[in-house]
Phi, psi and omega in degrees: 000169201256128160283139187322320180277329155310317202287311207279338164297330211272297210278307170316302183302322165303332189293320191266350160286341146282336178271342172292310163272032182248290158331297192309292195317267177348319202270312198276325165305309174307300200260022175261188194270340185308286200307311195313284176311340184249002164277297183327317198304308203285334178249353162307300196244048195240300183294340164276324159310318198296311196290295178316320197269043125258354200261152151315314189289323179297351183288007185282330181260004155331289178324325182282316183278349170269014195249332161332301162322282178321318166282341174289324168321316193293304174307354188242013190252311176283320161295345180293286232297314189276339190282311176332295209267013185203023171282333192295347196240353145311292216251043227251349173273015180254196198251123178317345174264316176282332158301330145326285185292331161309335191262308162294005155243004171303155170296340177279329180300312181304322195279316186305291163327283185311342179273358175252017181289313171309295205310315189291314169267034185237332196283326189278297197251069173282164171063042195212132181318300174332332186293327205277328186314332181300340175299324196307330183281317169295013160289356192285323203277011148255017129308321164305355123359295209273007178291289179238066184248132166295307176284328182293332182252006191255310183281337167280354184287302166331275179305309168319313181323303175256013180304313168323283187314293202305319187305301177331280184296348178249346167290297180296331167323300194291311157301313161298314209277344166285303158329289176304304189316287172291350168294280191338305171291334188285322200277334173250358178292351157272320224250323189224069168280250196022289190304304213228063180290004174205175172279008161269006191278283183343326196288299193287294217266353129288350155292322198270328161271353181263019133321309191052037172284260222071095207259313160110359171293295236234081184248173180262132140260356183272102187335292175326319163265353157282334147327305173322298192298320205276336166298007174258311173306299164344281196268023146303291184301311169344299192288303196288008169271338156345262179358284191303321197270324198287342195268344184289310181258035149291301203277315185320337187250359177273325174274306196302313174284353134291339167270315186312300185311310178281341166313276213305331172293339193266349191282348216263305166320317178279351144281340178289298195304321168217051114306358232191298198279339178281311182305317187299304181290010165260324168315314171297321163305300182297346168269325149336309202268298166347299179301330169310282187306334191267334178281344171256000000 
């Protein structure tokens, strides 16, 4: 007979294996493409709503498009609600409770939250100045985006990748451009106290040339600080393509081992195939030569 604390282990163990595969389903809905594609839809035209109910023409149709707004909230209410409840199924090595909370304090977690923030506050404060604030956060939700964009998720790989280097180079930008800042303010603040009354005039006319914007608010009139600017502009163009050649060739070797990948799966089907054909003709020889033996 089964003793009583075994039966009940027994029986428990079975309760989560059903609430696992209870999950999994839940989880295998969220990622199939139908729901993917009818969230996408729901997040297109929630961010064309937010950008239309700023033009003027729209206003006679504000009611429609916050009303867009809303259902769309309702719908991103349910997926949080389904991300919740099918996170442990994410997560299987974790505990249904920190897999939960993993996900809610995840950056997708956070994003989702703000995108159901209408549906939850618009019913208590309709008709309230606070309401339209509620939209200002709700611009996040083109973040939901890169969840399910393929390429939105090919540039986060990237930038993780090269993340050291980029901190690095942009780290020395910063240096330079705090260095430049303050020549820049010494050298022109007798001459332009109005322009450049402080080192933060200085930050700003060095961001902007060591950039190569120029915006054209801020000029040197002292032979020293045009000396300056243009050695700022100079080693401007230099620095910032650091950034740019490191992120490219991040996505280059990044495109080349998508491709190796997909050459070597197509190299590997085409070994199979006649490995598979050699098996086959020595069955056949051998089932040949076996009829040989039995006729003689």
């Amino acid at each position: 007979m089964i003793q009583p604390s075994v039966k009940a282990t027994q029986e428990n163990i079975k309760k989560v294996l059903k609430h696992f595969k209870f999950y999994e389903i839940i989880l295998r809905s969220l990622r199939s493409k139908l729901f993917r594609y009818s969230v996408l839809f729901f997040i297109v035209i929630a961010i064309a709503a937010i950008i239309l109910s700023s033009f003027k023409e729209a206003a006679p149709y504000s009611s429609y498009l916050f009303s867009i707004i809303y259902f769309s909230a309702i719908v991103f209410t349910i997926e949080y609600v389904l991300r919740i409840i099918a996170a442990p199924a994410s997560r299987p090595e974790m505990s249904a409770f920190k897999a939960r909370m993993h996900y809610i304090f995840s950056f997708y977690g956070f994003v989702d939250f703000i995108a159901m923030l209408p549906f939850l506050l618009v019913y208590m404060l309709w008709n309230t100045e606070i309401s339209h604030l509620i939209i200002l956060p709700y611009i996040f939700i083109v973040f939901k985006l890169i969840r399910y964009s393929k390429s939105f998720q090919l540039i986060g790989r990237v930038l993780n990748k090269v993340r050291d280097e980029l901190i690095t180079s942009y780290t020395a930008c910063l240096i330079l451009i705090c260095f430049m800042a303050i020549m820049i303010y010494y050298l022109e603040r007798k001459a332009q106290p109005d322009a450049f009354s402080n080192i933060g005039d200085g930050l700003w006319y060095s961001i902007v040339t060591f950039t190569t914007v120029g915006y054209g608010d801020l000029t040197p009139i002292t032979p020293l600080g045009r000396i300056l600017s243009s050695l700022i502009s100079l080693i401007g163009i230099s620095m910032i393509a650091l950034p740019t050649g490191i992120v490219s060739s991040a996505f280059m070797d990044e495109m080349q081992k998508r491709k190796a990948a997909v050459m070597n799966s197509g190299s590997d089907d085409d070994s199979s195939s006649p490995d598979m054909d050699s098996d086959g003709s020595d069955t056949a020889d051998s089932n040949d030569k076996k009829a040989d033996v039995q006729q003689e």
